[in-house]
VOKOLLO-935156 format. One record per residue (C-alpha): residue number from 1; residue in three letters; x, y, z. Coordinates in nm, 2 decimals. Layout:
<sites>
site n:NUM; res:ala; c1:X; c2:Y; c3:Z
...
</sites>
This chain:
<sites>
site n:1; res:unk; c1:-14.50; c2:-19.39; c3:-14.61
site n:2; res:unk; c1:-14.74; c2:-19.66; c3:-14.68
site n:3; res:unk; c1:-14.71; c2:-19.77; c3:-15.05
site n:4; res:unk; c1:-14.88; c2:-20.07; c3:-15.06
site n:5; res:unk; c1:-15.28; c2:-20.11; c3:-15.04
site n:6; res:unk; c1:-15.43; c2:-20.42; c3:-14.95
site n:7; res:unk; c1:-15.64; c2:-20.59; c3:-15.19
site n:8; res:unk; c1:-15.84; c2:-20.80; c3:-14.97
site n:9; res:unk; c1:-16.17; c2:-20.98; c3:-14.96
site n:10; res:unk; c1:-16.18; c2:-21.18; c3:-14.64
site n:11; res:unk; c1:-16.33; c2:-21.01; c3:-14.36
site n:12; res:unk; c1:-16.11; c2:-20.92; c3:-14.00
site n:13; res:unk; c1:-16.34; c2:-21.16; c3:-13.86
site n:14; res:unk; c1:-16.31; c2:-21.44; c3:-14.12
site n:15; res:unk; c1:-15.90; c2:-21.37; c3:-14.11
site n:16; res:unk; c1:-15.93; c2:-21.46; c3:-13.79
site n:17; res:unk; c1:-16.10; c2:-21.73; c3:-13.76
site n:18; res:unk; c1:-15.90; c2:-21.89; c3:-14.04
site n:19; res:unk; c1:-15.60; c2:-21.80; c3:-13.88
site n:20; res:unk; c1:-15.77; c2:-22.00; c3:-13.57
site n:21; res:unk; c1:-15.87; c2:-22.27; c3:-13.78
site n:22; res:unk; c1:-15.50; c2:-22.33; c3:-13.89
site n:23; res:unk; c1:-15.33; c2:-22.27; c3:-13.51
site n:24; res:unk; c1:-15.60; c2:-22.58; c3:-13.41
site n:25; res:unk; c1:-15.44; c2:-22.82; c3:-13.66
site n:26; res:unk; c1:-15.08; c2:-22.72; c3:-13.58
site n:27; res:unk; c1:-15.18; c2:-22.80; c3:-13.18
site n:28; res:unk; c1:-15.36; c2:-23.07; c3:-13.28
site n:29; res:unk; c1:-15.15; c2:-23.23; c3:-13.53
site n:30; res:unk; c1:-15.42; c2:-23.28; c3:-13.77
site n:31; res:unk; c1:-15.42; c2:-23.18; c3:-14.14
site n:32; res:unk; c1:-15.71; c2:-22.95; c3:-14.26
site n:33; res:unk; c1:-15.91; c2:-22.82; c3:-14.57
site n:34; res:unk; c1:-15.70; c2:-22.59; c3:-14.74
site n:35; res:unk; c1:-15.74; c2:-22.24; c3:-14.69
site n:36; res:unk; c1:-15.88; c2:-22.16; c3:-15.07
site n:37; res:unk; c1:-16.11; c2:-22.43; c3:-15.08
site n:38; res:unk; c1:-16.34; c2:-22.29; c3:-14.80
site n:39; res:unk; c1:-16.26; c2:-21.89; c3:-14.91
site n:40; res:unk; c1:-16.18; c2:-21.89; c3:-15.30
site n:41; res:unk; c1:-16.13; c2:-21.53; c3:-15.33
site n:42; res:unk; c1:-15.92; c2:-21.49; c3:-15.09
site n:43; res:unk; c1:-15.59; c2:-21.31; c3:-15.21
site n:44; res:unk; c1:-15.24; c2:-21.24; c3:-15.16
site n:45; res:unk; c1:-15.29; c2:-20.98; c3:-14.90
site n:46; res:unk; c1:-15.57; c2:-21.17; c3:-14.74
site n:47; res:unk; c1:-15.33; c2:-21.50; c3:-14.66
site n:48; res:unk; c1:-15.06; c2:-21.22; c3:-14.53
site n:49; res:unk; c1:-15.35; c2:-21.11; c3:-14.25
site n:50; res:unk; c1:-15.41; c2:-21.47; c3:-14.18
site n:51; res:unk; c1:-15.06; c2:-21.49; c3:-14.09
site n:52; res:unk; c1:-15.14; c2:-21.17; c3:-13.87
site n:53; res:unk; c1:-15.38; c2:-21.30; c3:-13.68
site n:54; res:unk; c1:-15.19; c2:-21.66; c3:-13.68
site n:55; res:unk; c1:-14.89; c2:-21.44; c3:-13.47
site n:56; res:unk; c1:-15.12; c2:-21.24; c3:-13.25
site n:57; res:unk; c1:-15.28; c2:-21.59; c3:-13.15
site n:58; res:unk; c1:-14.90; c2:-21.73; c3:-13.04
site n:59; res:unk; c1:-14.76; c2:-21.40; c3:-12.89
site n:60; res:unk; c1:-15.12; c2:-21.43; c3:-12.65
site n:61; res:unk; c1:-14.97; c2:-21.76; c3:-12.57
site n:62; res:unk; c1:-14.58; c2:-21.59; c3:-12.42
site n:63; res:unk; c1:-14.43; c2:-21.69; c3:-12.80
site n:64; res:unk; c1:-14.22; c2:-21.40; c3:-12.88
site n:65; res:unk; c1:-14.11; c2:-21.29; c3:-13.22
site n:66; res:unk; c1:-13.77; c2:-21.36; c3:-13.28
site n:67; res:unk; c1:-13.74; c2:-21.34; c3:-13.71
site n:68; res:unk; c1:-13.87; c2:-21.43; c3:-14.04
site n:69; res:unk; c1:-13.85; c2:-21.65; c3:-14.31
site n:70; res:unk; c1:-13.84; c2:-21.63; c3:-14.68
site n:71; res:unk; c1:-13.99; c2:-21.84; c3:-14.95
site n:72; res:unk; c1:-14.01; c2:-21.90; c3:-15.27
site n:73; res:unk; c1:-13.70; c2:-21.80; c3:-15.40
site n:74; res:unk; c1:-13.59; c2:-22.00; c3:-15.66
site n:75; res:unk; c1:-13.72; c2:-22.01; c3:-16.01
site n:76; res:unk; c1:-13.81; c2:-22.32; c3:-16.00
site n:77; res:unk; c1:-14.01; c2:-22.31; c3:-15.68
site n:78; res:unk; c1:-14.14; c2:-21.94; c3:-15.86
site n:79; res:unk; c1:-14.29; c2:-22.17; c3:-16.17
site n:80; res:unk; c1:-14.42; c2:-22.46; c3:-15.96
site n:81; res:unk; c1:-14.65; c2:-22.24; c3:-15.76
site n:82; res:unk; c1:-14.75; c2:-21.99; c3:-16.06
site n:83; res:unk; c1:-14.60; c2:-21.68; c3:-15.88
site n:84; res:unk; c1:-14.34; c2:-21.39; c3:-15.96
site n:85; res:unk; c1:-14.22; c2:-21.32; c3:-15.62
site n:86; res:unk; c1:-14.12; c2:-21.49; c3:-15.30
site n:87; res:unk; c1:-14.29; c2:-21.52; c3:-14.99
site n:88; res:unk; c1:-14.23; c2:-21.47; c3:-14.64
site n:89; res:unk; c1:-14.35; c2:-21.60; c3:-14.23
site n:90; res:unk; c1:-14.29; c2:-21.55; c3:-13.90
site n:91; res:unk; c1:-14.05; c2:-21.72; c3:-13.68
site n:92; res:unk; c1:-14.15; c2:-21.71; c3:-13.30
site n:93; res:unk; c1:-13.88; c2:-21.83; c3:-12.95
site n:94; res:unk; c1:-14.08; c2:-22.17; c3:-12.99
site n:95; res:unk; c1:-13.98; c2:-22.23; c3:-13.30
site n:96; res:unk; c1:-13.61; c2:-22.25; c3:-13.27
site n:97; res:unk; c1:-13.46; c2:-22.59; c3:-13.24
site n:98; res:unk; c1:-13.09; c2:-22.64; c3:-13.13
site n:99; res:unk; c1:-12.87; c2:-22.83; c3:-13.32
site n:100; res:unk; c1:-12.81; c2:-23.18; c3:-13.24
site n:101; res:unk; c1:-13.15; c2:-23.20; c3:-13.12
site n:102; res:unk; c1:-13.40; c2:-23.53; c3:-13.15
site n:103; res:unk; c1:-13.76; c2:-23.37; c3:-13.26
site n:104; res:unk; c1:-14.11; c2:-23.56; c3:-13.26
site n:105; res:unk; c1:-14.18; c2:-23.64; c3:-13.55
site n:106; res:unk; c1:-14.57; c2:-23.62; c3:-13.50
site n:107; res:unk; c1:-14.56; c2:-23.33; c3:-13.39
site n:108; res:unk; c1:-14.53; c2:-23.21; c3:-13.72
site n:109; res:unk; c1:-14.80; c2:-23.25; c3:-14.01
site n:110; res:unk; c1:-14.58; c2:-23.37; c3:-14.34
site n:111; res:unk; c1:-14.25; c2:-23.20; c3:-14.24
site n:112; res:unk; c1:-14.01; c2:-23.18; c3:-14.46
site n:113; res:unk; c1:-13.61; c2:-22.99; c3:-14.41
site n:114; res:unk; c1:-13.43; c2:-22.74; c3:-14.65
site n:115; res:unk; c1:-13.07; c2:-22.60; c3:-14.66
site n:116; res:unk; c1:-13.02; c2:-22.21; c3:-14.64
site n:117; res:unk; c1:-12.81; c2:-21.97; c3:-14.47
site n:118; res:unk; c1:-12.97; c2:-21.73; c3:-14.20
site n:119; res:unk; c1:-12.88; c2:-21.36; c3:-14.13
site n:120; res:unk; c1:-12.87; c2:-21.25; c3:-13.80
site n:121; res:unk; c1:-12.86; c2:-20.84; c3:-13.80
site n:122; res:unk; c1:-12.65; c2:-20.59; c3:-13.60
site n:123; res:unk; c1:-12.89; c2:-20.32; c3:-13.63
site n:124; res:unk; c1:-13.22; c2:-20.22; c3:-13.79
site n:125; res:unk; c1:-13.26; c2:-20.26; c3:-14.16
site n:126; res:unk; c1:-13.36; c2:-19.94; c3:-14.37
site n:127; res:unk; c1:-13.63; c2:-20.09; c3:-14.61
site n:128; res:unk; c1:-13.68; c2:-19.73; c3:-14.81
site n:129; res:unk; c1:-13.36; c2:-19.86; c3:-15.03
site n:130; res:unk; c1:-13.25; c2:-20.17; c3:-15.00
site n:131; res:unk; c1:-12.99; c2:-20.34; c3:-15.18
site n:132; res:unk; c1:-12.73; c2:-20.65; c3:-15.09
site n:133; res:unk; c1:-12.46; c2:-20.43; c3:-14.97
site n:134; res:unk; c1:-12.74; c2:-20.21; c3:-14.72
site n:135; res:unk; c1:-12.85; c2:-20.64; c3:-14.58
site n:136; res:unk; c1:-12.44; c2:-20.74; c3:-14.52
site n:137; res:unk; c1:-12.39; c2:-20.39; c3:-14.34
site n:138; res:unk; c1:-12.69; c2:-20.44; c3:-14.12
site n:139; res:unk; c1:-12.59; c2:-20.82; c3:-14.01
site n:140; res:unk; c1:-12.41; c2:-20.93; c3:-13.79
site n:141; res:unk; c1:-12.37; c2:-21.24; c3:-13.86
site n:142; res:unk; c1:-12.44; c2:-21.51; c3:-14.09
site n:143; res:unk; c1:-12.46; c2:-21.92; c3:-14.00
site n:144; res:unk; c1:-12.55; c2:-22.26; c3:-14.16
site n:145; res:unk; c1:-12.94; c2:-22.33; c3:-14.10
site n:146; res:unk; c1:-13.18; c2:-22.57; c3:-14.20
site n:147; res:unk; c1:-13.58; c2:-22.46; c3:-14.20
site n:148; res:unk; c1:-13.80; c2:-22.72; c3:-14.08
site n:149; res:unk; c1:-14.12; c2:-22.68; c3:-14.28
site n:150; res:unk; c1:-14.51; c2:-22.82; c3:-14.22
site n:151; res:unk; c1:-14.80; c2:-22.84; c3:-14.35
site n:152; res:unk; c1:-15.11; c2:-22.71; c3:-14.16
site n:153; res:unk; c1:-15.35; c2:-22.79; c3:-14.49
site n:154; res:unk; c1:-15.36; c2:-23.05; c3:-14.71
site n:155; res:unk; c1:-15.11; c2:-23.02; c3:-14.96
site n:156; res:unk; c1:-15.28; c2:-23.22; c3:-15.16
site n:157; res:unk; c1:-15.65; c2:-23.21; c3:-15.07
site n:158; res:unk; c1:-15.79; c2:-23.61; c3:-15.05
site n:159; res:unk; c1:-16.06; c2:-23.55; c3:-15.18
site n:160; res:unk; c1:-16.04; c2:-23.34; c3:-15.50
site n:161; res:unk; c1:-15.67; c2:-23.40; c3:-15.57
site n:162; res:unk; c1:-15.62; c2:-23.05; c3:-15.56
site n:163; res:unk; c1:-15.32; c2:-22.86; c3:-15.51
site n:164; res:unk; c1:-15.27; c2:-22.61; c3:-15.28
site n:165; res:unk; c1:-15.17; c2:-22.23; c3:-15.38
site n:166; res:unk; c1:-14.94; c2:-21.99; c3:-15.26
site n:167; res:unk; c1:-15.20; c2:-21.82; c3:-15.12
site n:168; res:unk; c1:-15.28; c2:-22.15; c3:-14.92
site n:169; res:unk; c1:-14.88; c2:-22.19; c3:-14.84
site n:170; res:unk; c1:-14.86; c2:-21.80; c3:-14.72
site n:171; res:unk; c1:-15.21; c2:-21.85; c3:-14.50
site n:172; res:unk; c1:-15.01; c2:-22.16; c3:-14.35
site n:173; res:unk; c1:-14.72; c2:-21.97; c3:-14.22
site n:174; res:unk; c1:-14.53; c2:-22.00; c3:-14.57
site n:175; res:unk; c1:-14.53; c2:-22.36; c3:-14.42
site n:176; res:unk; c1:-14.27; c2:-22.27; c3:-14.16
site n:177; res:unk; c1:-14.23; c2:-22.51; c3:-13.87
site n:178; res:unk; c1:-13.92; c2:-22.40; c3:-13.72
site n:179; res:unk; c1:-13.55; c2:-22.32; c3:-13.74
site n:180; res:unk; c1:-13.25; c2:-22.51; c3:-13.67
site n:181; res:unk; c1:-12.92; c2:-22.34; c3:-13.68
site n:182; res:unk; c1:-12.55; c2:-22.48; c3:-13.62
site n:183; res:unk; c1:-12.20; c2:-22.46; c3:-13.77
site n:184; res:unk; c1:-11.96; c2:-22.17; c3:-13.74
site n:185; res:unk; c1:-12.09; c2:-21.78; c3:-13.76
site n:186; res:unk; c1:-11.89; c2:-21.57; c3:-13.97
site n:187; res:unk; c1:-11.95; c2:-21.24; c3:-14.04
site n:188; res:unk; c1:-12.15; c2:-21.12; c3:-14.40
site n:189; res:unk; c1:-11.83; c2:-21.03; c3:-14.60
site n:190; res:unk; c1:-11.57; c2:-21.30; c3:-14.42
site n:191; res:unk; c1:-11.72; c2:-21.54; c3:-14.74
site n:192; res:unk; c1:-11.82; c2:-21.53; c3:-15.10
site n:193; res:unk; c1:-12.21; c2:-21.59; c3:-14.97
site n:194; res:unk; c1:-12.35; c2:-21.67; c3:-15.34
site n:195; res:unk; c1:-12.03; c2:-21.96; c3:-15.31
site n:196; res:unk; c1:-12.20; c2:-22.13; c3:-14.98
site n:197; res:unk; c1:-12.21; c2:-22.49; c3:-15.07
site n:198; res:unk; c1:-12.39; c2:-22.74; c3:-14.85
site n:199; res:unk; c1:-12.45; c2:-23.15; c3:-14.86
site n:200; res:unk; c1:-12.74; c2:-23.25; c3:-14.72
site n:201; res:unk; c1:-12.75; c2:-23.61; c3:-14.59
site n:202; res:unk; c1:-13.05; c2:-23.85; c3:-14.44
site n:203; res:unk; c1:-12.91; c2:-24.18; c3:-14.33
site n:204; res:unk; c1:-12.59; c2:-24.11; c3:-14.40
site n:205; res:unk; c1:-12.73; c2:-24.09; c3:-14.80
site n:206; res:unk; c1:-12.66; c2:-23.77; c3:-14.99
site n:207; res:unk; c1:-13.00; c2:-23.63; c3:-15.06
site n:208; res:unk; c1:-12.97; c2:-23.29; c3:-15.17
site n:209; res:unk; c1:-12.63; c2:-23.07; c3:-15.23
site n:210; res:unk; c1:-12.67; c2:-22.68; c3:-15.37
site n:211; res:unk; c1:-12.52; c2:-22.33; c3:-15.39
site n:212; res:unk; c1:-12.67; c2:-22.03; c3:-15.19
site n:213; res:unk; c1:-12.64; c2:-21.84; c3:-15.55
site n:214; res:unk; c1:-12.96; c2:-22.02; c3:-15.61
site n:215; res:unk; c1:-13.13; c2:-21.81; c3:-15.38
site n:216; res:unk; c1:-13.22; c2:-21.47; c3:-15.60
site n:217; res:unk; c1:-12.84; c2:-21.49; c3:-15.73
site n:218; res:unk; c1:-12.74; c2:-21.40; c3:-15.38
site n:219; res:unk; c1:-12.89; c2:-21.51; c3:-15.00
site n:220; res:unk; c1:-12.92; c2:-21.13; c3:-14.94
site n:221; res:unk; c1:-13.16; c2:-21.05; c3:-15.20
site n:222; res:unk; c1:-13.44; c2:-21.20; c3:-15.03
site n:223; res:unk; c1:-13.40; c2:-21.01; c3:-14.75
site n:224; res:unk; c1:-13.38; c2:-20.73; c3:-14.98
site n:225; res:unk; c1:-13.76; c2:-20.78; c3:-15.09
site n:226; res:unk; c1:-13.86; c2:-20.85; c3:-14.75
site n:227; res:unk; c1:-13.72; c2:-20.55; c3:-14.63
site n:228; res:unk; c1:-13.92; c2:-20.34; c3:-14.93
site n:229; res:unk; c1:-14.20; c2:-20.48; c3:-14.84
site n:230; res:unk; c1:-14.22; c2:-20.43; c3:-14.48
site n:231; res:unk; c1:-14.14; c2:-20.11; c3:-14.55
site n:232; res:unk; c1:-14.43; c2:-20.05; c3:-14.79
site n:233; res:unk; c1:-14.67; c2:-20.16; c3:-14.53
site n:234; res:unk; c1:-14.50; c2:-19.95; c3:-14.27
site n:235; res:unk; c1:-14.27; c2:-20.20; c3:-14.08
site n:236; res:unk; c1:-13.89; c2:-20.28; c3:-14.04
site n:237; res:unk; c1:-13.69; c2:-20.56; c3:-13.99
site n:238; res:unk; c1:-13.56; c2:-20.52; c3:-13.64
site n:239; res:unk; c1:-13.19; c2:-20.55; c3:-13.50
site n:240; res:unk; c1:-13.13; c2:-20.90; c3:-13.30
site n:241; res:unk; c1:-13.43; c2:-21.10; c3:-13.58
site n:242; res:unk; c1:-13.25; c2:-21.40; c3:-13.79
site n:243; res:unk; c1:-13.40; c2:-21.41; c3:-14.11
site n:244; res:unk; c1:-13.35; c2:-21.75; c3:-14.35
site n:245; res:unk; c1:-13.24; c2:-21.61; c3:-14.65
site n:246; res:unk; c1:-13.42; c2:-21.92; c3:-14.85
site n:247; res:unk; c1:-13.41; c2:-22.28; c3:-14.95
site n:248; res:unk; c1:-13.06; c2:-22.37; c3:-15.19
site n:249; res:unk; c1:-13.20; c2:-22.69; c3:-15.21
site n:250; res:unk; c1:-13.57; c2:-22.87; c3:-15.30
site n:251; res:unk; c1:-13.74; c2:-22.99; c3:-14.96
site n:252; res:unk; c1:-13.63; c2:-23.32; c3:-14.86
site n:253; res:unk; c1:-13.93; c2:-23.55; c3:-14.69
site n:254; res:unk; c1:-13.88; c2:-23.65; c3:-14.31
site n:255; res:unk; c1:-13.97; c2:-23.96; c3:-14.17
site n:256; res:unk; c1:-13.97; c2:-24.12; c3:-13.81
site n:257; res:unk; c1:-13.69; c2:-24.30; c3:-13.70
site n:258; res:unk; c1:-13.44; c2:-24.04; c3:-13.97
site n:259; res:unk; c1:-13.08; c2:-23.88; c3:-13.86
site n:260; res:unk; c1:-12.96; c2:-23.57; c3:-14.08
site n:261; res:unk; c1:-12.64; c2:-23.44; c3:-14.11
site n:262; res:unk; c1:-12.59; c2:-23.10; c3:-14.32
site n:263; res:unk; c1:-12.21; c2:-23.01; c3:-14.41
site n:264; res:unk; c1:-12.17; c2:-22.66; c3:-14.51
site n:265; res:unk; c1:-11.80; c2:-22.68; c3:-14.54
site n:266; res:unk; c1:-11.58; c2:-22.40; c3:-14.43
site n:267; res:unk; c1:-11.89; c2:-22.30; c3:-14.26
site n:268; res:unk; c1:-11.95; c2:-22.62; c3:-14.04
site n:269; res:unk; c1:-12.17; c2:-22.90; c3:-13.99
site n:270; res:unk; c1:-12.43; c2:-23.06; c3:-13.76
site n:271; res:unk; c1:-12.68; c2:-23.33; c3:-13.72
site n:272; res:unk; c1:-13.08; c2:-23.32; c3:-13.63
site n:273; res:unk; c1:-13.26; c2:-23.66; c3:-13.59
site n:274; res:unk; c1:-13.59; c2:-23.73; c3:-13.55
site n:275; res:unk; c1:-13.76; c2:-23.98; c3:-13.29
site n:276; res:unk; c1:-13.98; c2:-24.25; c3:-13.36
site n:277; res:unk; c1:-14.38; c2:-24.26; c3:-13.28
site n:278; res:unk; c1:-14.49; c2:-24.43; c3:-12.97
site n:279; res:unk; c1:-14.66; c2:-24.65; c3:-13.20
site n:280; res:unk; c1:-14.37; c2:-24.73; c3:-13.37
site n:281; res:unk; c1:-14.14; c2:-24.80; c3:-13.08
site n:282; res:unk; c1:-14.40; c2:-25.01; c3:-12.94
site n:283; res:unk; c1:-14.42; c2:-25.26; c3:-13.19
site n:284; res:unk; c1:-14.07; c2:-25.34; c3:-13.20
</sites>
């Protein structure tokens, strides 16, 4: 049973064509306006069909669903961006990266990497009740990952100096850009999840270090609210989807030319660097 009902007050059409407007810049690797700045009514629910249309556009393309991510679930992130609750994107086939592999940088707009732990599930997740012990009986399996994230607007818009919203960040794919997963795989009660440590290194420099207790008190719980809300709007996370659990660590900037290592301890490690421009590599 539907609980939810949408408060929207974009148009199917305009969804659309925002949600087109955004795919452009991503292809294009262009920043754009932000989403609110050209629709300032737009609301939570309207950013979360921008997303919609954003997936149907890919999945016409042969990209294939393969998981979600969640946001915003620290309470510091929570403050920064003025809401109450996390968010949540889509994570298609194309945007898995392996570790150990060398990425192009320009093809991202302002990427930027955080720490988290992804959840692989065994079998489909019953959103009617969720709680941390329904999420570790559904999974199969959980392993070190770090989400590569993007920004598709202007973060900061150059001309006003305006920040963008959550409702901006959600229309943009809750900035997702990709997934990269290495390290061991160990099943959901083979660890103390909320004791995940992880060192995040750029250049051999520590940059960030956290606990996955960060996330909601425990990884699971954001899969817990992603699971009630699916199900309030009729869906269900599906057996076979990673979900990242959420960042245990602030967002770390990327730059051309960088080499990442993340050490998750008893859980593993592995490296992700990041190639220079042509532009670069041709003036040296």
């Amino acid at each position: 049973m539907i609980q939810h009902e949408p408060q929207r007050n974009l148009s199917k059409d305009q969804a659309a064509a925002e949600a087109l407007r955004l795919d452009n810049a991503e292809r294009g690797r262009l920043q754009v306006t932000q989403s609110t700045l050209l629709h300032p009514t737009m609301t939570l629910d309207d950013a979360y069909a921008v997303q919609g249309h954003w997936y149907r556009l890919k999945q016409a393309r042969g990209e294939r669903l393969v998981g979600h991510k969640i946001g915003l679930t620290s309470r510091a992130m929570q403050l920064a961006m003025n809401i109450n609750t996390p968010d949540s994107g889509f994570l298609t086939d194309q945007m898995v990266f392996e570790a150990g592999s060398q990425l192009e940088t320009d093809r991202f707009t302002d990427p930027k990497l955080e720490v988290e732990l992804a959840f692989v599930l065994g079998h489909d997740l019953d959103g009617a009740e969720p709680s941390v012990e329904s999420v570790l009986e559904a999974t199969d399996y959980v392993t070190p990952a770090l989400e590569l994230l993007a920004a598709r607007s202007h973060r900061r818009d150059p001309e006003t100096n305006r920040t963008r919203t959550v409702v901006d960040t959600i229309s943009d794919n809750a900035a997702n850009a990709g997934i990269i997963v290495g390290g061991n795989k160990v099943g959901p009660r083979e660890v103390d999840l909320e004791w995940v440590h992880a060192i995040l290194r750029r250049n051999g420099t520590i940059e960030e270090t956290g606990v996955a207790a960060a996330v909601l008190d425990h990884p699971a719980n954001g899969i817990v609210w992603l699971a009630r809300r699916y199900h309030d709007q009729g869906l269900q996370l599906k057996a076979g989807e990673i979900i990242l659990a959420g960042s245990f660590t602030r967002p770390v900037d990327v730059h051309a030319g960088d080499q990442f290592s993340v050490d998750f301890n008893q859980l593993g490690s592995f490296e992700l660097a990041f190639s220079r421009s042509s532009l670069e590599e041709a003036s040296q």
